[in-house]
Structure formats: structure tokens, C-alpha cells
C-alpha positions as CSV (number, residue, x, y, z in Angstrom):
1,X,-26.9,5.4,-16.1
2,X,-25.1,4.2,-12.8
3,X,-22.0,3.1,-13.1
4,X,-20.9,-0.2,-11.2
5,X,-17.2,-1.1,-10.4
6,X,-16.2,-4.7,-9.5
7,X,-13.2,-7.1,-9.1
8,X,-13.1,-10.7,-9.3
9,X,-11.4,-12.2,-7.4
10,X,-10.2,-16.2,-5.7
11,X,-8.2,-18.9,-5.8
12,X,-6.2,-19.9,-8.8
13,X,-8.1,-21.6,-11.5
14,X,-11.6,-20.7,-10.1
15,X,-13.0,-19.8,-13.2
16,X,-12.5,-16.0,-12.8
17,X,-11.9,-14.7,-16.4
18,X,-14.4,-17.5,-17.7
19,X,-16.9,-16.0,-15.7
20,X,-16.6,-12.8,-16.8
21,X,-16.1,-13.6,-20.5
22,X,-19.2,-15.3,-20.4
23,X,-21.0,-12.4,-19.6
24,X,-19.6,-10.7,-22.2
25,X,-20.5,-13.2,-24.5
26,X,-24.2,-14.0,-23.2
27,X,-24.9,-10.4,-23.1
28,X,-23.6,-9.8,-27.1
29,X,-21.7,-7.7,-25.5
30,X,-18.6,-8.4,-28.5
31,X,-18.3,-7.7,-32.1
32,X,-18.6,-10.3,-34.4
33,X,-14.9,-10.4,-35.6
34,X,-14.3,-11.1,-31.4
35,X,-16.6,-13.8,-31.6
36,X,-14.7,-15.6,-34.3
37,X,-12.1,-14.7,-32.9
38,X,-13.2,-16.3,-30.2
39,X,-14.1,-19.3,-32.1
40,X,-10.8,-20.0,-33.3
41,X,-8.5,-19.6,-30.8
42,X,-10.6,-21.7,-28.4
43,X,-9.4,-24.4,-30.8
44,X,-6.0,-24.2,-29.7
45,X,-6.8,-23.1,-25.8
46,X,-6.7,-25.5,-22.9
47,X,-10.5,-26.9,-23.3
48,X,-10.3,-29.4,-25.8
49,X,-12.1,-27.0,-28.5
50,X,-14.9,-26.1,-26.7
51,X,-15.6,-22.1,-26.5
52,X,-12.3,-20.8,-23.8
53,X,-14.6,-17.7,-22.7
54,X,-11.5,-16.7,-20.6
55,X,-9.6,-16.0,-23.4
56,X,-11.6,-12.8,-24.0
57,X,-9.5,-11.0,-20.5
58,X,-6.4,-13.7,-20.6
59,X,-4.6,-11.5,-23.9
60,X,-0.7,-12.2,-22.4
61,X,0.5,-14.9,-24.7
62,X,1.9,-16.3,-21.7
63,X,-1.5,-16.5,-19.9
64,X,-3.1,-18.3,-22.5
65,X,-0.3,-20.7,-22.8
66,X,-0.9,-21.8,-19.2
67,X,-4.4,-21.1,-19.1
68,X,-4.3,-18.7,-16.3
69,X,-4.3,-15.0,-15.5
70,X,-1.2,-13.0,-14.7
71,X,-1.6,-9.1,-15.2
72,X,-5.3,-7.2,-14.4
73,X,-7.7,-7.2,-17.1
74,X,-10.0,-4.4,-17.5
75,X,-13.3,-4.5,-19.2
76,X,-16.2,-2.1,-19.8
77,X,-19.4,-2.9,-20.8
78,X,-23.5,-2.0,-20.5
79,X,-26.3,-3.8,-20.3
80,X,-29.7,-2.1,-20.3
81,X,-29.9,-1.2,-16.5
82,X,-26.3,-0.1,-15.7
83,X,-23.2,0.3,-16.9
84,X,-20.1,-1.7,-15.7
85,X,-16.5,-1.8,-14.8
86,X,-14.6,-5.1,-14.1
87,X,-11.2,-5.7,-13.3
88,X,-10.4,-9.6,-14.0
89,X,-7.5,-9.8,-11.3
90,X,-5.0,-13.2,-10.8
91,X,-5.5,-15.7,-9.1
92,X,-1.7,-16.9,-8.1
93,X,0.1,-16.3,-5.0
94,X,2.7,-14.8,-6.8
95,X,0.4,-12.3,-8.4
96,X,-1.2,-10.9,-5.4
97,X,0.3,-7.7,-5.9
98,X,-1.6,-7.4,-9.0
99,X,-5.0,-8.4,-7.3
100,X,-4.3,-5.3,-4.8
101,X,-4.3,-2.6,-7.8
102,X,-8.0,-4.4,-9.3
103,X,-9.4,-4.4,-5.7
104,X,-8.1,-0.5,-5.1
105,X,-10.4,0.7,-7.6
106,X,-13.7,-1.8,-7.3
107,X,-17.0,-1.0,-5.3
108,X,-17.8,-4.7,-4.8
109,X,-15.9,-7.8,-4.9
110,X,-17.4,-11.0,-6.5
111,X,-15.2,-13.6,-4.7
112,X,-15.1,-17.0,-6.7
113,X,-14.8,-20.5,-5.0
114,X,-14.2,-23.9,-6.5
115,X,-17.2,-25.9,-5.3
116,X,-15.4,-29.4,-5.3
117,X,-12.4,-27.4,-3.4
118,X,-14.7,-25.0,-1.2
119,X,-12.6,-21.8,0.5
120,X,-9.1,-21.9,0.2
121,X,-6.2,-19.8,2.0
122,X,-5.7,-17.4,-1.3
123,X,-9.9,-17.1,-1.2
124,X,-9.3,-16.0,2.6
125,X,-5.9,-14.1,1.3
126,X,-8.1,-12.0,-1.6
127,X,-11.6,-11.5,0.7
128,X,-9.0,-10.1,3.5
129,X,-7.3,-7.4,1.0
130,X,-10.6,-6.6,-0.4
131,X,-12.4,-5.6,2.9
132,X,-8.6,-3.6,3.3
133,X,-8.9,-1.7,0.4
134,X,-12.3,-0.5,1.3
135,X,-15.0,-2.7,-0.3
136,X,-18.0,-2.9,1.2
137,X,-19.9,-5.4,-1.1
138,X,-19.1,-9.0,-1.7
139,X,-20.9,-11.9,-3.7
140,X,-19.5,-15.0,-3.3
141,X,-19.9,-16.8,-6.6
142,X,-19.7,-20.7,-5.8
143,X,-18.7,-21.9,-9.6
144,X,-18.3,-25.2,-11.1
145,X,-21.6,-26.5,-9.7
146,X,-21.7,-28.5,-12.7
147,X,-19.0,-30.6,-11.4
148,X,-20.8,-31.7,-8.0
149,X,-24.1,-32.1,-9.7
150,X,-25.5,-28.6,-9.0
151,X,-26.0,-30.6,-5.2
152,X,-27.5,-27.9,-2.7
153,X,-25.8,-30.4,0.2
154,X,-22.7,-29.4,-1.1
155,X,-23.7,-25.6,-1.2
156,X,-24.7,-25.5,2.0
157,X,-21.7,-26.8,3.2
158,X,-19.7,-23.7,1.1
159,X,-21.9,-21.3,2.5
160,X,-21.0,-22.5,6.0
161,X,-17.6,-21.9,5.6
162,X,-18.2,-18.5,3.8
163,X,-20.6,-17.4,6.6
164,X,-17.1,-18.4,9.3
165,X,-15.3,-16.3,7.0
166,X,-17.9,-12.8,6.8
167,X,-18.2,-12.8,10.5
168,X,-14.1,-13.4,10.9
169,X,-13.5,-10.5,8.9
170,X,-17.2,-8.4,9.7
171,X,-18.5,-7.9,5.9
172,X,-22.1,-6.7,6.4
173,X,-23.5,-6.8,2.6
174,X,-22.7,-10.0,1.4
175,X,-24.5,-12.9,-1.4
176,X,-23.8,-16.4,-2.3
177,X,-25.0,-17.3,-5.8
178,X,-24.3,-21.1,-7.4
179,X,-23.6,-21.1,-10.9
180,X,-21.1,-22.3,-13.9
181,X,-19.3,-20.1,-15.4
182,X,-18.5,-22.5,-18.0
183,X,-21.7,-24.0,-18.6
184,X,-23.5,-20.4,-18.4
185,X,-25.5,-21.3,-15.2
186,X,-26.8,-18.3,-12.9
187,X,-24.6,-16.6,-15.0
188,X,-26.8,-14.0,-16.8
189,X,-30.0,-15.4,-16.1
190,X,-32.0,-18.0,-13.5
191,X,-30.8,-22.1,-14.2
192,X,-32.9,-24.7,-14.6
193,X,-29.9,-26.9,-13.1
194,X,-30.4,-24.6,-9.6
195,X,-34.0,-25.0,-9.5
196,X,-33.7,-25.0,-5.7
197,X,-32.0,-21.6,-5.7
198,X,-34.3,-18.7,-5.1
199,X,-32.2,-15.7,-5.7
200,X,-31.5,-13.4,-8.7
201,X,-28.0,-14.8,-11.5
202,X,-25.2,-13.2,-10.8
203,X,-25.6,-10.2,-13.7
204,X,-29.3,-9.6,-12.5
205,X,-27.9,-8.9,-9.2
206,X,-24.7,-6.9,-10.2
207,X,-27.2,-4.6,-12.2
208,X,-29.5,-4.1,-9.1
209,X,-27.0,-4.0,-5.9
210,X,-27.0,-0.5,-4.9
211,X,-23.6,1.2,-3.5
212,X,-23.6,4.6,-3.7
213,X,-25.3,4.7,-0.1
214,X,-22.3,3.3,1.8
215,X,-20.0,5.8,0.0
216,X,-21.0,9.1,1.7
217,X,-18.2,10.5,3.5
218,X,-18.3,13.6,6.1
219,X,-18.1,17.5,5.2
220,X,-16.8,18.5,1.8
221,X,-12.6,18.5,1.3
222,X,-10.4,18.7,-1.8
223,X,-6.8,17.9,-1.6
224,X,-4.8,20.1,-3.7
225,X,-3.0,18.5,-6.1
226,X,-1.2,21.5,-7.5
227,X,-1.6,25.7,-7.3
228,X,-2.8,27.4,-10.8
229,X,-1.0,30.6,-11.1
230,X,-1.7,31.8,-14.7
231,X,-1.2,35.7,-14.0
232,X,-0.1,37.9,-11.4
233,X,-3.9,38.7,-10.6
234,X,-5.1,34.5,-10.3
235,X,-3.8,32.1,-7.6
236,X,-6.0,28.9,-7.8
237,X,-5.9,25.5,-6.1
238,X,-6.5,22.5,-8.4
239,X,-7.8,19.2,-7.3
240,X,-10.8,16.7,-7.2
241,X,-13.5,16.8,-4.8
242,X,-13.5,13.9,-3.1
243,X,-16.5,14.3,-0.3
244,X,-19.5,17.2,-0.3
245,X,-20.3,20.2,-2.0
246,X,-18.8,23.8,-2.4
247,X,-20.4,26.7,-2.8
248,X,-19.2,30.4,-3.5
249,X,-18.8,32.2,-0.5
250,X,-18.5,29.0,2.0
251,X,-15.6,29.4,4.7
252,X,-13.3,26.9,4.5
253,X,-10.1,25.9,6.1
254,X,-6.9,24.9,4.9
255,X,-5.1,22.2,6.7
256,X,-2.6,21.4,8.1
257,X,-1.9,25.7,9.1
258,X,-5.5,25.5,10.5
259,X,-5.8,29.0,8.3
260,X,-9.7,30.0,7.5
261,X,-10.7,31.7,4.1
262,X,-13.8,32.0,1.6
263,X,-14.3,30.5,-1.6
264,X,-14.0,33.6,-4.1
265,X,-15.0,31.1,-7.1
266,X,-14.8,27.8,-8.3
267,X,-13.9,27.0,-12.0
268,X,-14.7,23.7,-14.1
269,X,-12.3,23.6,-16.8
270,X,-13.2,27.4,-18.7
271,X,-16.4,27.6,-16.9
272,X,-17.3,29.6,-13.5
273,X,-19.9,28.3,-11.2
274,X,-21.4,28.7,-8.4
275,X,-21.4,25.7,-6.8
276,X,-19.2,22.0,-7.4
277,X,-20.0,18.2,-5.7
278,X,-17.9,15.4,-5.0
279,X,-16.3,13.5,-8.0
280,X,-15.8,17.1,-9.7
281,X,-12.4,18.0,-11.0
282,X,-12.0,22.2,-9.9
283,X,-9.6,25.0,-9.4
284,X,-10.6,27.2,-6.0
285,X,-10.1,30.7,-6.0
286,X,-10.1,32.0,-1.9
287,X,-10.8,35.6,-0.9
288,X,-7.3,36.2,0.7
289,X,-3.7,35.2,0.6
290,X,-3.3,31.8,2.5
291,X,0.4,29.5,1.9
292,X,-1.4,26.5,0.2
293,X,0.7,23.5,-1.9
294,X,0.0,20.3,-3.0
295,X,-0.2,18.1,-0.1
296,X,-3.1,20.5,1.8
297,X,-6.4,20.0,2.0
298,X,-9.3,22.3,1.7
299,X,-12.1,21.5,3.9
300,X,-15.5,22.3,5.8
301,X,-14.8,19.7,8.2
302,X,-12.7,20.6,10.8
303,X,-12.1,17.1,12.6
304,X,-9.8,15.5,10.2
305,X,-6.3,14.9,11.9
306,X,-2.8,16.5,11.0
307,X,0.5,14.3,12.6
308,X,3.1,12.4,11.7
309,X,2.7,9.5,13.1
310,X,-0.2,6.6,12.5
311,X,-1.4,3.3,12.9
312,X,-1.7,1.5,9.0
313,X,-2.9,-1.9,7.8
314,X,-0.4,-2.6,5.4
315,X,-0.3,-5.6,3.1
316,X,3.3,-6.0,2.0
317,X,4.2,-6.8,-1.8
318,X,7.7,-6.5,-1.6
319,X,10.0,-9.3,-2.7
320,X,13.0,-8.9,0.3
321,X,10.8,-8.7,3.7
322,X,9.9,-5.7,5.6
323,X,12.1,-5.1,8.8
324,X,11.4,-2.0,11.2
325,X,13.5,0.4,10.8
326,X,13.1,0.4,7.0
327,X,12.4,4.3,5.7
328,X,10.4,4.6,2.8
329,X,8.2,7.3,0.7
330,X,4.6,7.6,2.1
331,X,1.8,9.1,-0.5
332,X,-0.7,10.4,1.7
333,X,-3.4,12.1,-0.4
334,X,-1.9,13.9,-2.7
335,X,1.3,14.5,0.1
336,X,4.6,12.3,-0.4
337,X,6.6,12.2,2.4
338,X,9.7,10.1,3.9
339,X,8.7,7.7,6.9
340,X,10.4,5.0,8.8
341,X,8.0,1.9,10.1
342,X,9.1,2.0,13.4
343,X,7.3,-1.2,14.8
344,X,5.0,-3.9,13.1
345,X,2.5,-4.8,16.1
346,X,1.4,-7.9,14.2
347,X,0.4,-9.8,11.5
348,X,-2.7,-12.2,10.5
349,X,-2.8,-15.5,10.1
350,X,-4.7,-15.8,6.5
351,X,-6.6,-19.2,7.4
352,X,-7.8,-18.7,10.9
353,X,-8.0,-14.6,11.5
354,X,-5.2,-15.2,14.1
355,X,-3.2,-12.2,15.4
356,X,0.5,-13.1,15.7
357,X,3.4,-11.3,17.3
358,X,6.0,-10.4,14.5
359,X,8.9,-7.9,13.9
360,X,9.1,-8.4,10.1
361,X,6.9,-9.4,6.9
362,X,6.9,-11.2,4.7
363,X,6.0,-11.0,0.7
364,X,1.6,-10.7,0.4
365,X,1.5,-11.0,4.3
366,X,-0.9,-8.9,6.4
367,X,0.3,-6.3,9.5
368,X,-0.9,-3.6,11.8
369,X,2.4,-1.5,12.1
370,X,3.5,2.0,13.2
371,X,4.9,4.5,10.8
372,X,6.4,7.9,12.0
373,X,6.7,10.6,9.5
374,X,9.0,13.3,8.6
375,X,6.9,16.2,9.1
376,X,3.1,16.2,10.0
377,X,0.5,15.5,6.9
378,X,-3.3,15.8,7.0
379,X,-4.5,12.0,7.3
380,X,-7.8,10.9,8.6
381,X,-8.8,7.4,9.8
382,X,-9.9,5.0,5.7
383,X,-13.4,4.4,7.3
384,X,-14.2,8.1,7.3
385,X,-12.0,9.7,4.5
386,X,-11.1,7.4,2.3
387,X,-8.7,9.4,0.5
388,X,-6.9,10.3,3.4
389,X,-6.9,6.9,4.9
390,X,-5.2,5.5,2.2
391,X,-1.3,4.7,1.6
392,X,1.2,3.3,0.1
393,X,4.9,2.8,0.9
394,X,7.3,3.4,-2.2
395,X,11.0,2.0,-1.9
396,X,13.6,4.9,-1.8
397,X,16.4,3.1,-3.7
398,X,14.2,1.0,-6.5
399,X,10.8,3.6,-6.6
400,X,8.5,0.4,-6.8
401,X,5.8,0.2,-4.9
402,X,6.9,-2.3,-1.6
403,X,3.5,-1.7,0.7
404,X,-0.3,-0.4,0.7
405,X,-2.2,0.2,3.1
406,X,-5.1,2.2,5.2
407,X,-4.9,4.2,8.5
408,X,-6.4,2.7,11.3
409,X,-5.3,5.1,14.1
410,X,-3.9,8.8,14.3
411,X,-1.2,8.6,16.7
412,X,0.0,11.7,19.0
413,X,3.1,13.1,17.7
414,X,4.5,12.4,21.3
415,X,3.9,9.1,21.3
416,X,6.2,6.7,22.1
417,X,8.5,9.7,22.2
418,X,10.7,10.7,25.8
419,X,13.3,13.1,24.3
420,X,16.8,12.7,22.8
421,X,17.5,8.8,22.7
422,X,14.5,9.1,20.3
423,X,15.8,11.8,18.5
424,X,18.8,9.9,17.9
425,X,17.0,6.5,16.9
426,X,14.6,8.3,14.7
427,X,17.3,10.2,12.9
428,X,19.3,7.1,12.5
429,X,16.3,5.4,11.0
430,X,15.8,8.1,8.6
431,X,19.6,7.1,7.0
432,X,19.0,3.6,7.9
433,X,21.8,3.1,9.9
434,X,22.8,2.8,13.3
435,X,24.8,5.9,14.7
436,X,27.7,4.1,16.1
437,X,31.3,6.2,16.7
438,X,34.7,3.8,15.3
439,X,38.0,4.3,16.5
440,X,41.1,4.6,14.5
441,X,44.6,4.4,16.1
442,X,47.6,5.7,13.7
443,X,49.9,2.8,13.4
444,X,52.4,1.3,10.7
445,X,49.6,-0.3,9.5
446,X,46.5,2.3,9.6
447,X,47.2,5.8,8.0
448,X,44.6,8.6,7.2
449,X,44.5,7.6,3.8
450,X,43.9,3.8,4.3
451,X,40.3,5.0,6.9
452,X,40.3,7.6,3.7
453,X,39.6,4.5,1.7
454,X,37.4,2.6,4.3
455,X,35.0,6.1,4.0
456,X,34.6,6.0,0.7
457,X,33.8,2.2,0.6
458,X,31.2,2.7,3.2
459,X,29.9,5.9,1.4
460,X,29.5,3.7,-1.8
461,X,27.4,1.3,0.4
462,X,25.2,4.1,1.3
463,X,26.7,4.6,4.8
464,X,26.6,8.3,6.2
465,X,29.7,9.1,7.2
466,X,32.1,11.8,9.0
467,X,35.7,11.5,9.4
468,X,36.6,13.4,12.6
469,X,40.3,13.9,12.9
470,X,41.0,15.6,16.4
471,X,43.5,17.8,17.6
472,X,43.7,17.0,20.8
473,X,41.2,15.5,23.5
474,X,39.2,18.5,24.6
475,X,35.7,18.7,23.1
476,X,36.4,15.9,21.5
477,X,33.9,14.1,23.4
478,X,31.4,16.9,22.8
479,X,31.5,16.3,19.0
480,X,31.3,12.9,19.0
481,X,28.0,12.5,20.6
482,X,26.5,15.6,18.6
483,X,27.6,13.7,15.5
484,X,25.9,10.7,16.5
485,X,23.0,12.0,18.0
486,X,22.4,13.5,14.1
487,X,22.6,9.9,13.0
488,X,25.6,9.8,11.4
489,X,28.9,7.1,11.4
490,X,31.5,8.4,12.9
491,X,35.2,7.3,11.7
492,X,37.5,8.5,14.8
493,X,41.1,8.8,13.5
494,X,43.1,9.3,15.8
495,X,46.8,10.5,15.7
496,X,49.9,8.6,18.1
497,X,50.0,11.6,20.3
498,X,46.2,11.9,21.2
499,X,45.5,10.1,24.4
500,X,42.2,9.2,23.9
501,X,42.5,6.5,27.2
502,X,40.7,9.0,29.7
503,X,38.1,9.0,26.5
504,X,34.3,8.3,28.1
505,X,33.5,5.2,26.1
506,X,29.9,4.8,25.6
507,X,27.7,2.5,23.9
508,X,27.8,2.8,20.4
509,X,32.0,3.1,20.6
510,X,34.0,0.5,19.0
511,X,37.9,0.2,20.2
512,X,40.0,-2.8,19.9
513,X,38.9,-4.3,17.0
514,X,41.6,-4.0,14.2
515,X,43.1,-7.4,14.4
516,X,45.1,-9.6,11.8
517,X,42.1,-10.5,10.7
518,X,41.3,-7.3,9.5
519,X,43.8,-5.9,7.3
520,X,42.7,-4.4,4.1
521,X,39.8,-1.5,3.3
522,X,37.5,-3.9,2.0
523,X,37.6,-6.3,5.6
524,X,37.4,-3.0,7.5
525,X,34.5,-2.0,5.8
526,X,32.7,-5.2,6.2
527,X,33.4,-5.1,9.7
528,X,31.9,-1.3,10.4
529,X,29.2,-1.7,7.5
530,X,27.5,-4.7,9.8
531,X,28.5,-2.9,13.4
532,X,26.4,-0.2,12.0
533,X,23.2,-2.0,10.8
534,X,20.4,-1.1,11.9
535,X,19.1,-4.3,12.7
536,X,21.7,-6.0,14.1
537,X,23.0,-6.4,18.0
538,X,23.8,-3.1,19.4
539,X,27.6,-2.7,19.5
540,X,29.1,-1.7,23.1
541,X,33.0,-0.4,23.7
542,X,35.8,-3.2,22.9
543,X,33.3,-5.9,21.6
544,X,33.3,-7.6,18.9
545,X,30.0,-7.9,16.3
């Protein structure tokens, strides 16, 4: 029996988890302990006593105080045709983070709109992060009809704005379908309210939409999620099939070395076969020794791209804003590498489609941006891998989850790079800092323990540091800029008797700027912590911040 997966999705408080619970409920779909269940605790819900058919996905007792949802609901269930899949996703601003995860796993999106409010930013906001995360079939599910009279006028006027919104964002396979989700109309079967409607209830259609067409991807490729090595006489590669078929004796490369091999056999748990398809977890054996680890991909196709640096989608969840320069984590595949979002190109406006200029983000907004990695990854464009199109951007310090995304473009590993002032930039990026040299001059007041001090404050603060105490002038300048040009902060103390005037100050050096404003560790720190920001005004000899 087919198997369907699907989100809903919309606005806050537009019927979502009623909808779905009434399917579950119209279908007898529940035990009979959930129906009195059921019964009972709709006596205490938010409708008055009348059966809450959202309280069968809202279980937090927090969303059934408020009568919304907060966290994603899964449900499975079968009807006679096919069997489903549905993840009941929030409906809050506040939650969109949440949405993302329903909508990374669903085939088809059923979008719901108020129909007294009609489309709304956060149904724009949801339809948007759908068609990112790769869904390719939408029905638009205009609910409460039984509010406006079940008034066709008034459907119409939805379907206009919905039809503005499918050609904004290009969605080729798309429905609308009235109905109360409260009242059960076009629910699970045809309304006698919606006479004037000629198409199939929402269920009806869910059971009969066919997806598996626009899910075919090119060639056959695994990406190996770990090596089996049980004796000295077996090396396997373990992973999930994610496009194609395999066969014994196929050639296959190995990417990103480029490295061609056979398949010696394929295993399926304790069995050998001859042959595996897509969706199929397998260890592959090759005929020869070939340097494969998680992170590489085995494929017949040899057009996917290796680089390490792309173009990405992202939709940012992140409470404190994105701002380039930021390094991250980047899961690729089954490959998780450091990266640095080097420049956001723009962002959308959620309620007109607009591209704007911007050069940070903001928590659930949309961006194109550039991301340059730390060593090159196998990656193809989300349309025709989707596996290796996908992303997501984990924080280094906190290991949540900040960004996700899909690749748009591979970039050239040259691009937008001219030589060592790149070098330099991309290396600082990496420590997220700006490489910035800070002179020292022993004095009654400054000694090599108190810029001792002011190091280790700055190390604590997750600076990158080097304390370079000279002997005398020569090479001095030499070391400076090598230290630098690795990224790192460079404390320059230097002694009474080193003449450091004929020094070649370049940008980047600060000199001059102990004053009596700046007396103790902590003041010099704050002073060289925000020189050295990455984001802030670039700091040139003898000025201040």
C-alpha cells in the first residue's frame, strides 16, 4: 500500500490540528477508550463542550490550555486506499522553527486558510519554507466556510489571492478544496453545504494524489555513512540508497577522489544480493582498495559537483541574528564540516516576493547567501539531489540548530578569491575574529605580566591570541604579518629599549591607545576585544575604535 507523507500547515488558529483530528475521527480511525477520551476532555477544552477534535494532536498540557499548537505532532493512520503520515506543525511565529522539521520530511503540504481572514503573512511565511524544503504538492484547504456561509463569492476571492501566491513562488501541482474542519465539511467525504464545489474532500484526494513521479532523481548514489570493517578480510561501506539501482559488478565512482571501482557485493542486513534500489539500507563491498569515509559518496553519476563553496537558501531560526562572517558546522549529506557565511546576497520580503538587499537576518527570515567551506564536500544543486542539496548550519558554541537550507548554486572554489588578503580574511573568519596586531610599550604602568593578564582575559572571551615579545626590531615585522595573515591577535609587547618608531605601521596596527582611560586588564580587554571584532570598523594605526 503506498504510503503518503504530509504537513499541515498556516496561520495561527486555522483549524490545523482540528482538521486532522477530524479525520481521524470520521475515519474510526481511534479506539474507543480515545474516543471517550475524547468526549471528556472536550468538556473542559476551549469549545464550549462541543467535541475539541484538535485535542487528539494538541497532547502538551500547555497547548490545550491555550488552545493552540506548539511542538509537531505526528500521526499515522490507513484508510482502505493508502496509508498516511501527517505531521500537525504550529501555527505561531514563534514556532516556525518547529514547522521547518514537519515540512522536511512531508511529500505534500496541505496549507490551511481562515476563510473570513483569507492569506495571511505566516500562510505566505509556511507556503515559502515548504516549496524550500522540497515539496512539490500543495492543497490549499480554505476552512471555516461555515463561518461565511459556505459563499462561493468569498472562495473565489481566496482562490485569487492563492493563485498570486503559486505563481509568486512557481508551485506547479496545486488544489483548493472549501471545507470545515469543525463541522466535518469536504473533510472526508463530498458536503451538501458545497453543493457548488465539484472536486473530490480533502481525504478522497490525499488518498488519490500521486507523488512518487516527481521524486525520481538522476543515476544511482549512496552516501556513506560509516565503513564496516568486521575482519581483516571485509571492508564495507554502509549507507542508504537514496537515488537508482545497484547491481553487482556495476563500476562506480567514489567522490570527492574521483577514484573508479566495481561493486564486489551488496549486503541487506545478513543477506547477499545481487542487486539493491533506492530507499534500501546496504553495506557495499568494491573489488579493490579505494580511501572511502563517511562524508563520500558512491555513485554512477558522474556530474554531481565537489567544492567548497555554494550558493544556499537558508531560512534562519536562530534567536541572536545571522551576521556574515559567522562560522558554523555545515551537515552536507552525511559530511559535517566547518563554514563561514561569507555574504547574504538577500533576503525576501514574506508578503510581496520582494528581494531586498541585506547583510544580516533575522529570526524565521528568508536569504540567498554564500557559504565557503573548509575543505571541498560532494554537494549537488536540492532540485536534482535532494540529499546533497540539503543543509543545515549548527552553532559551534551552543550545537543547536541556527539555519537550514538547500543549495541553489555550486560556486568555483576560486571564486571571489584573488590570493592572500583572502587568505587572511577567510582564516580570520574561521576564528571569528579580525586579525588585528596591538602594541604594548613597557612603562611604570604596563608590565609583561599586566598584557599577561589582558591575554588570558581575551583567551577566556574566545579571542586567539599570541603574545610576541621581540628582541630587537629585525624580523620583527616579518612575524607580525605571518601571525596575522594566520588569523590570529597579536599582543606586541614591547620592551623600553626596542625602537619600534622606524616600525612599518599597517592597517590592522593599533599604537597610541593606552590612555587614563584605560587602566586596568579588564578596560584593556574591552578595548582590543571590540578592535578585533569581526564586524566592526576596521582599525587603522593610532586610531581610536
Amino acid at each position: 500500500m503506498q504510503l503518503l507523507k504530509f504537513i499541515t500547515c498556516g496561520s495561527v488558529d486555522d483549524g490545523k490540528s482540528t482538521l486532522i483530528g477530524h479525520i481521524l475521527y470520521d475515519s474510526k480511525l481511534l479506539y474507543a477508550d480515545q474516543e471517550k477520551a475524547l468526549e471528556l476532555d472536550s468538556k473542559v477544552g476551549s469549545r464550549g463542550g462541543a467535541i475539541d477534535y484538535s485535542l487528539l494532536l494538541d497532547g502538551l498540557m500547555a497547548e490545550r490550555e491555550q488552545g493552540i499548537t506548539i511542538d509537531v505532532a505526528y500521526r499515522y493512520f490507513t484508510t482502505d486506499k493508502r496509508s498516511f503520515i501527517v505531521a500537525d506543525t504550529p501555527g505561531h511565529e514563534e514556532y516556525t522553527r518547529n514547522m521547518a522539521v514537519g515540512a522536511s520530511f512531508a511529500d505534500l503540504a496541505v496549507i490551511l486558510i481562515d476563510a473570513k481572514q483569507g492569506v495571511l503573512v505566516q500562510t505566505r511565511r509556511h507556503a515559502r519554507i515548504c516549496s524550500l524544503m522540497g515539496i512539490r504538492h500543495f492543497v490549499f484547504a480554505i476552512n471555516k466556510m461555515d463561518l461565511v456561509s459556505y459563499s462561493k463569492e468569498r472562495f473565489d476571492e481566496i482562490t485569487e489571492q492563492i493563485e498570486a501566491l503559486v505563481n509568486e513562488l512557481k508551485l506547479k501541482n496545486h488544489v483548493a478544496i472549501p471545507l470545515s474542519a469543525t463541522e466535518g465539511d469536504n473533510v472526508t467525504k463530498r458536503s451538501e453545504n458545497i453543493d457548488w464545489y465539484e472536486g473530490p474532500a480533502l481525504l478522497e484526494y490525499l488518498e488519490q494524489v500521486d507523488v512518487a513521479s516527481h521524486r525520481e532523481e538522476e543515476g544511482f548514489y549512496l552516501p556513506v555513512q560509516r565503513v564496516c570493517r568486521p575482519n581483516h578480510t571485509f571492508r564495507g561501506f554502509q549507507g542508504q540508497i537514496e537515488a537508482g539501482v545497484v547491481h553487482v559488478g556495476d563500476e562506480i565512482t567514489v567522490l570527492p577522489s574521483g577514484e573508479r571501482a566495481e561493486v564486489k557485493s551488496i549486503h541487506i542486513l545478513d543477506r547477499e544480493v545481487e542487486e539493491a534500489e533506492a530507499g534500501r539500507p546496504v553495506t557495499i563491498q568494491l573489488n579493490r582498495e579505494v580511501d572511502v569515509s563517511r562524508g563520500c559518496v558512491l555513485t554512477s553519476h558522474s556530474e554531481i559537483g565537489v567544492t567548497s563553496y555554494i550558493e544556499a537558501k537558508l531560512l534562519w531560526m536562530d534567536d541572536e541574528k545571522l551576521e556574515t562572517g559567522k562560522n558554523f558546522f555545515v551537515k552536507i549529506g552525511t559530511r559535517q564540516i566547518p563554514g563561514v557565511v561569507t555574504e547574504i546576497i538577500n533576503t525576501f520580503d514574506v508578503n510581496t516576493g520582494e528581494k531586498k538587499a541585506a547583510t544580516s537576518l533575522e529570526k524565521n527570515e528568508i536569504a540567498v547567501a554564500r557559504i565557503r567551506l573548509a575543505d571541498t564536500v560532494v554537494v549537488d544543486l536540492f532540485r536534482k539531489h535532494k540529499t546533497l542539496g540539503e543543509l543545515i548550519l549548527i552553532d559551534r558554541v551552543t550545537n543547536m540548530t541556527s539555519a537550514c537550507g538547500v543549495v541553489d548554486a555550486i560556486l568555483s572554489d576560486d571564486e571571489g578569491s584573488t590570493g592572500t588578503v583572502i587568505d587572511r580574511e577567510m582564516r580570520s573568519n574561521w576564528k571569528g575574529q579580525r586579525a588585528i596586531t596591538v602594541e604594548f610599550n613597557e612603562s611604570s604602568l604596563v608590565d609583561l605580566a599586566f598584557v599577561q593578564k589582558v591575554e588570558k582575559e581575551l583567551s577566556n572571551r574566545g579571542r586567539h591570541t599570541y603574545l610576541y615579545r621581540p628582541d630587537s626590531y629585525h624580523g620583527m615585522k616579518g612575524v607580525v604579518k605571518h601571525l596575522n595573515d594566520a588569523g590570529i591577535l597579536v599582543l606586541l609587547y614591547a620592551k623600553k629599549d626596542l625602537d619600534t618608531s622606524a616600525f612599518e605601521y599597517t592597517r590592522g596596527y593599533v599604537s597610541d591607545w593606552l590612555t587614563d582611560d584605560i587602566r586596568t586588564v579588564n578596560e584593556a580587554a574591552d578595548y582590543i576585544y571590540k578592535a578585533s571584532d569581526i564586524h566592526g570598523e576596521i582599525v587603522t594605526y593610532g586610531a581610536a575604535i
